[in-house]
Structures are given as structure tokens and as C-alpha cells.
N, C-alpha and C positions, 0 to 999 in steps of 0.2 A: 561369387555367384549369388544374385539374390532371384525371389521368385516375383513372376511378372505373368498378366495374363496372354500376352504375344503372342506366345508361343517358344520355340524350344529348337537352340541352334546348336550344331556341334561343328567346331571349328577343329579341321584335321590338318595339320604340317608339323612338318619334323624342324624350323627355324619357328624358334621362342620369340626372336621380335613379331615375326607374321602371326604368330597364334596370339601377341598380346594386342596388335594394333587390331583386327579385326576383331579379337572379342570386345573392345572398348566400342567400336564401333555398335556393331551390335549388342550390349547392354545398353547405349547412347537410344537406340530405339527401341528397347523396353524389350528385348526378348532375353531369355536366362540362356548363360553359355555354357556349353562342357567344351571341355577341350579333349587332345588326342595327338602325340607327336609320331604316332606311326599307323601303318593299316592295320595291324595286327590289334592296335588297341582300341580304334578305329569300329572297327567290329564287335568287339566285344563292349564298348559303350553303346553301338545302338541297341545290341540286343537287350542290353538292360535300361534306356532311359528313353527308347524312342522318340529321336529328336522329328522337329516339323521341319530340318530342314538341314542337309548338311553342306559347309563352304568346304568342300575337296582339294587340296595341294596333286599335286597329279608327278614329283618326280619326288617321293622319301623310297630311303632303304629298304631292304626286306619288299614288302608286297605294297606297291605301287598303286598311283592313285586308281589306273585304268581296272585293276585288277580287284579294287575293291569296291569301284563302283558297279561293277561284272557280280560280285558276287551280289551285291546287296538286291539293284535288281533283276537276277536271277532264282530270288528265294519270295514265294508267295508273302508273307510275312511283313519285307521291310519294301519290295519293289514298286510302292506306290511314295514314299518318303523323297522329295526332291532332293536333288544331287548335283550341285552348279561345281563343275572343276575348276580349278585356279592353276595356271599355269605357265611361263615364262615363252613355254613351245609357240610358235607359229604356225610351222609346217602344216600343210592341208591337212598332209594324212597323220598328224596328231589330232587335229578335230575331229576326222573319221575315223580313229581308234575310240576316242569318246563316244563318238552318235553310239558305236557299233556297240560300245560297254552300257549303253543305257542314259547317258548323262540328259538332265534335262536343261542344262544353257551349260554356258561358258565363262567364263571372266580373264582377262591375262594379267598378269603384273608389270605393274601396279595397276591396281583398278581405280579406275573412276569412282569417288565418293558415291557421288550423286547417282550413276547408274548400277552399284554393287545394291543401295539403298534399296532402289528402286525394282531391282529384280526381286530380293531377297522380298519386300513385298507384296510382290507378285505370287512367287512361288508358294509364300504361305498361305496367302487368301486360297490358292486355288488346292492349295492342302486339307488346309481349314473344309471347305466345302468338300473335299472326295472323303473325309472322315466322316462329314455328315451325314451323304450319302450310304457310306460303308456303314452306318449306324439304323440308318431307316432299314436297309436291306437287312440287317444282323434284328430286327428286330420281328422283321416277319419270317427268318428262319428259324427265332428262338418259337415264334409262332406256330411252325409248323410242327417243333419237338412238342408245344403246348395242346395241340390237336391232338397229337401221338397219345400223351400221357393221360387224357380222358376217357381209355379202354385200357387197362392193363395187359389185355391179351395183343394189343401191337406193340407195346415194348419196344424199342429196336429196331423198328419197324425203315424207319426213316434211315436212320445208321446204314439200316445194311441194302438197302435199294441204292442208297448212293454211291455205296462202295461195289454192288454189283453193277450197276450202269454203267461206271467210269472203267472197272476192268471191262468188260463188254465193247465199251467203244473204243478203249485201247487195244481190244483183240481187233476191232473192225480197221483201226488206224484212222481214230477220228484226230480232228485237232484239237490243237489247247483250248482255244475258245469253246469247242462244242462239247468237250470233257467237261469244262466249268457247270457245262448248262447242266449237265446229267447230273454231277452233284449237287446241287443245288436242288434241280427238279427232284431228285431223291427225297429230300426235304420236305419240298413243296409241293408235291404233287397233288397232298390231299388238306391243303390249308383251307379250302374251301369247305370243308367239313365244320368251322367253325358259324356256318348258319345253320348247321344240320340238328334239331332237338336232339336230345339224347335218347327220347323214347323209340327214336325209331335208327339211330349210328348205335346205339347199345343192345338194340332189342337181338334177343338170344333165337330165336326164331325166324321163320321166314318172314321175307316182307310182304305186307299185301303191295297191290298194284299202285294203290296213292302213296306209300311208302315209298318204295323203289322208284318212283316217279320223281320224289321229292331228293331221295338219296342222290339222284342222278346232277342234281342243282349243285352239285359240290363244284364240279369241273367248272361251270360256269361264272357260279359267286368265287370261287378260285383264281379265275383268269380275272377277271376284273376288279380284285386286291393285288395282285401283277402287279397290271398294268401302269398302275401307280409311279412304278421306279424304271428308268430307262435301261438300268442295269439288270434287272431280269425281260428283257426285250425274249431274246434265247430260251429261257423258261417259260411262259407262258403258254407258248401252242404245247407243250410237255404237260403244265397244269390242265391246259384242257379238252386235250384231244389221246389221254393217257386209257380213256378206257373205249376206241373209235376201234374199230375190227375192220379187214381188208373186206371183207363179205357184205362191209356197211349196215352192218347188225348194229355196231354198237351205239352210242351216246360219246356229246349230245348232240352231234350236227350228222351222224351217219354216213359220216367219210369212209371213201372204199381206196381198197391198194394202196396205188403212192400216191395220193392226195393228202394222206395220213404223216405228218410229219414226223421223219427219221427216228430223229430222236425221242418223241411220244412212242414209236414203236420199240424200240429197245426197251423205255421202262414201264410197257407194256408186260413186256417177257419176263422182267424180272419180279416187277409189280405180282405178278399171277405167280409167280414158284416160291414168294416168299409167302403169299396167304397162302397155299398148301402145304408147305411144310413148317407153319405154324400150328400153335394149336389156336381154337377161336371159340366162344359160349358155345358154336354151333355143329364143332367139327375137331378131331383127334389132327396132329400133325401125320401131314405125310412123309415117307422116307424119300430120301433124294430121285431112286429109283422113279418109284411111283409117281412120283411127280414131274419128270423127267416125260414115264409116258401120259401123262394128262397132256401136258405140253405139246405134244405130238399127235397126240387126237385134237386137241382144239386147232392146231393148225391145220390137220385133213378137212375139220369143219371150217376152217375159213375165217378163222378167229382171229390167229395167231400169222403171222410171217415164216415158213418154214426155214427159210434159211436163217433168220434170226432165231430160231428157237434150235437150231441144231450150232451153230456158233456158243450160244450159252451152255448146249450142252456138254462141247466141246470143251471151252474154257472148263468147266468144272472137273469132268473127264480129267484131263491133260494134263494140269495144273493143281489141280486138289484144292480147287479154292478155295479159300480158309471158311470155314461157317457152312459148307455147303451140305454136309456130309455131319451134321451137328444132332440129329434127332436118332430118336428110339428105330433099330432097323426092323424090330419085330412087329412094328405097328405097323399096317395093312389097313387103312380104312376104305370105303369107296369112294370112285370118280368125280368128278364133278358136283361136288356139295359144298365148294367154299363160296364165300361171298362178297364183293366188294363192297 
């Protein structure tokens, strides 16, 4: 094995000529090899070396090619790592046991030099760049925790909007795509705060009217740090139509009802139950209770979606949602004094 900057193969069969002939190959084009003579080991090499790209044998002992390429993209983790099976098979519906396991090409034996070459640098280039991207994206969520950490009274803040969203729209039966968005928008929802001076996102006080006009620029300068990456397409109307009210009360476009996109409404709901039963410079945490019925008033006022706000309630109700139930129950402060 030596190191190369190519990138990073892992060559899986259980026959020692095919794992030598193909790693010669590929070390011939400057990429480092691991190897692997079963699924089992298979597995436990990518979780420790994350290859840019695995050559799959698709019939060894024990747990098979289909079943490891099943798992690998099945796990958030490794399911973006190309996966080319090698296989002896013909049959149709072996290729359609592959689509169906995730694989991203094919190859049979013996492979064509020339086009094993050729795919393998294909699938890496197009590795190479979804890493890049997963890099810009990973830098504006560390972003978002960095916004977080500029008040120490939201702490956690991000953490736990994402973890309540995504139970929320798994109570709703949203799908995997639009669970992604919620986590994320958890994150990001208030990364626009990073044009916001601190004199007036810290200030312990009420805002005056130039203040909360300018607080309101979050969403905006928000969604237009977005927009940037095609991969938050989904998060975006969440960055910025997170604090829009059905009543058309809110900021900053004064969308009413379902003009209001879905999922901005969900972290909506969660967004408000986690600043009250926070503590904040400005205000004592509320007890789940209490904040349960703020929640319930603001949707008679038109704020809030009431069926979303009784679905959350629900979930916490039902399920004891872990954190929910987390604060002081003798604390009793009043209504309506938190602030975004």
C-alpha cells in the first residue's frame, strides 16, 4: 500500500488472484488500495478508512455482495461512497437486485481494462466533488452552531429544534427528504443572525422599534447565505419564513395560512416552545406546562397552526420526549415575554 493523492479504493472479493489483479490495477493509477476477502470485513474497513470508492465482488460467503452494498447505502454515514459491483451474474434480475441494493454501476468478469479505468474515474471525480460540497454545507452548519454560541443562554438551542422537528414530522409522516430539511433547518434557521450586531441579538432588554426591525433581517440575510448550495434548496423557505404567522402578522414577507411553507411551520412550533422554556437575559424558563398553554393562546391568536401545536403537544404528552420535561416545575413565570 502506498499513499497517493487519488484517492482511496477498497477492493472486496473473497478469490486472492481478483483482489491482487485489481489492486495492481488501481495502484497502476495512483490511487492507495485496501483490500477485503469477505462482507463482513468489508464493513468494518469502511467504517475505519472511508474509501472514495469501493470495486464489490457480489457472490462471497457469509454476507454477500448485494447485502453489503444494502447496508452500506442504507446508513447516512457511508451511502454517498460509490459502489461498482463485479460480478460473473448476467441475469436481468441480478442487475435489478443491485439497482435495488443501491449500487452505483456495474462491471462483469472479466472487466474491460479500459472501461473498469474509466468508470473508476468517473465515480471518483464525482465523489471528490459531493465531498466538496458536503464540506461547504458542513461549514455553514458548523455556522449555525457558531451563531448559537454568541449568547450562552441558547446553548443547545440548535441541538434541540432539530431533534424536535424531525420527531414532529415523523409524528406527521413526513418523508426522508423533508426530515433532512428539518434537521438541518434546526441548525440553520437562525444563521442569519450572523449580520445581526450584538448590541442589539444580546441586548438583555426590549428592543426598540429600529432594533426589532433590523432583528427581523436575520431571516432574510439567512436565506440568501442558503441559497449558495443547491443542497439546502429544502431549507431555505424554513430559514426564512420560520417566524411568518397564519394571521400574516409575522416577518418578513407576511405570509398567511398555507402560503406559509410546511415545514417553516413545524419549526415554527418548536422554535417558540424551546425560547420559553429556556431561560433568556430577559425572562425565567418556562415549565412544559406553561408553555404548552402559551402555545395554545398563540394559536387562538392566529400565530401558531393549531393543529400543529396540538400534534407537538401530543408527541411530548405520549412519548415523554426526552428534554421536554427538562426544567424547574415550580417556576411559573408570565405569558408572552419571550423574544426572538
Amino acid at each position: 500500500m502506498r499513499y497517493t493523492t487519488a484517492g482511496k479504493i477498497l477492493v472486496v472479493d473473497d478469490e486472492p488472484l481478483n483482489v491482487e489483479v485489481f489492486s495492481r490495477l488501481m495502484l497502476r493509477l495512483g490511487y492507495e488500495v485496501m483490500t477485503a476477502a469477505n462482507g463482513q470485513l468489508a464493513l468494518q474497513s469502511v467504517a475505519v478508512y472511508r474509501p472514495d470508492l469501493i470495486l464489490l465482488d457480489v457472490n462471497m460467503p457469509g454476507i454477500d455482495g448485494f447485502e453489503v452494498c444494502r447496508r452500506l447505502k442504507g446508513d447516512p454515514k457511508t451511502r454517498l461512497i460509490p459502489i461498482v459491483l463485479i460480478t460473473g451474474l448476467t441475469a436481468s434480475e441480478d442487475r435489478v437486485r443491485g439497482i435495488e441494493a443501491g449500487a452505483d454501476d456495474f462491471l462483469a468478469k472479466p472487466p474491460v481494462i479500459a472501461e473498469l479505468e474509466a468508470r473508476v474515474r468517473s465515480l471518483t471525480r464525482l465523489k471528490r466533488y459531493t465531498d466538496e460540497l458536503d464540506s461547504a454545507e458542513s461549514v455553514i452548519l458548523t455556522l449555525g452552531l457558531t451563531i448559537e454560541a454568541r449568547d450562552p443562554y441558547t446553548e443547545g438551542h440548535c441541538q434541540r429544534l432539530a431533534k424536535y422537528a424531525t420527531a414532529l414530522g415523523t409524528r406527521l409522516g413526513l418523508d426522508d427528504d423533508q426530515l433532512v430539511a428539518l434537521h438541518r433547518g434546526g441548525y440553520l434557521h437562525d444563521v442569519g443572525k450572523v449580520g445581526i450586531p450584538d448590541a442589539v441579538l444580546l441586548k438583555a432588554g426590549r428592543l426598540s422599534p429600529a432594533e426589532y426591525t433590523l432583528m427581523q433581517q436575520h431571516t432574510v440575510i439567512g436565506h440568501k447565505m442558503c441559497s449558495e448550495l443547491r443542497s439546502l434548496d429544502d431549507v431555505r423557505p424554513i430559514v426564512r419564513h420560520h417566524h411568518e404567522r397564519p394571521d400574516g402578522s409575522g416577518y418578513p414577507d407576511q405570509l398567511k395560512g398555507e402560503a406559509i411553507p410546511l415545514l417553516a411551520r413545524i419549526l415554527s412550533v418548536v422554535d417558540v416552545y424551546d425560547a420559553l422554556t429556556t431561560e433568556r437575559p430577559y425572562k425565567p424558563p418556562m415549565t412544559p406546562e406553561h408553555a404548552f398553554s402559551s402555545l395554545r393562546q398563540e394559536a387562538r391568536n392566529g400565530w401558531r397552526f393549531e393543529t400543529l401545536v396540538e400534534e407537538f403537544i401530543g408527541l411530548a404528552t405520549e412519548e415523554g420526549f426526552g428534554g421536554l420535561t427538562a426544567v424547574d416545575a415550580s417556576i411559573t413565570p408570565p405569558l408572552q415575554i419571550w423574544r426572538k
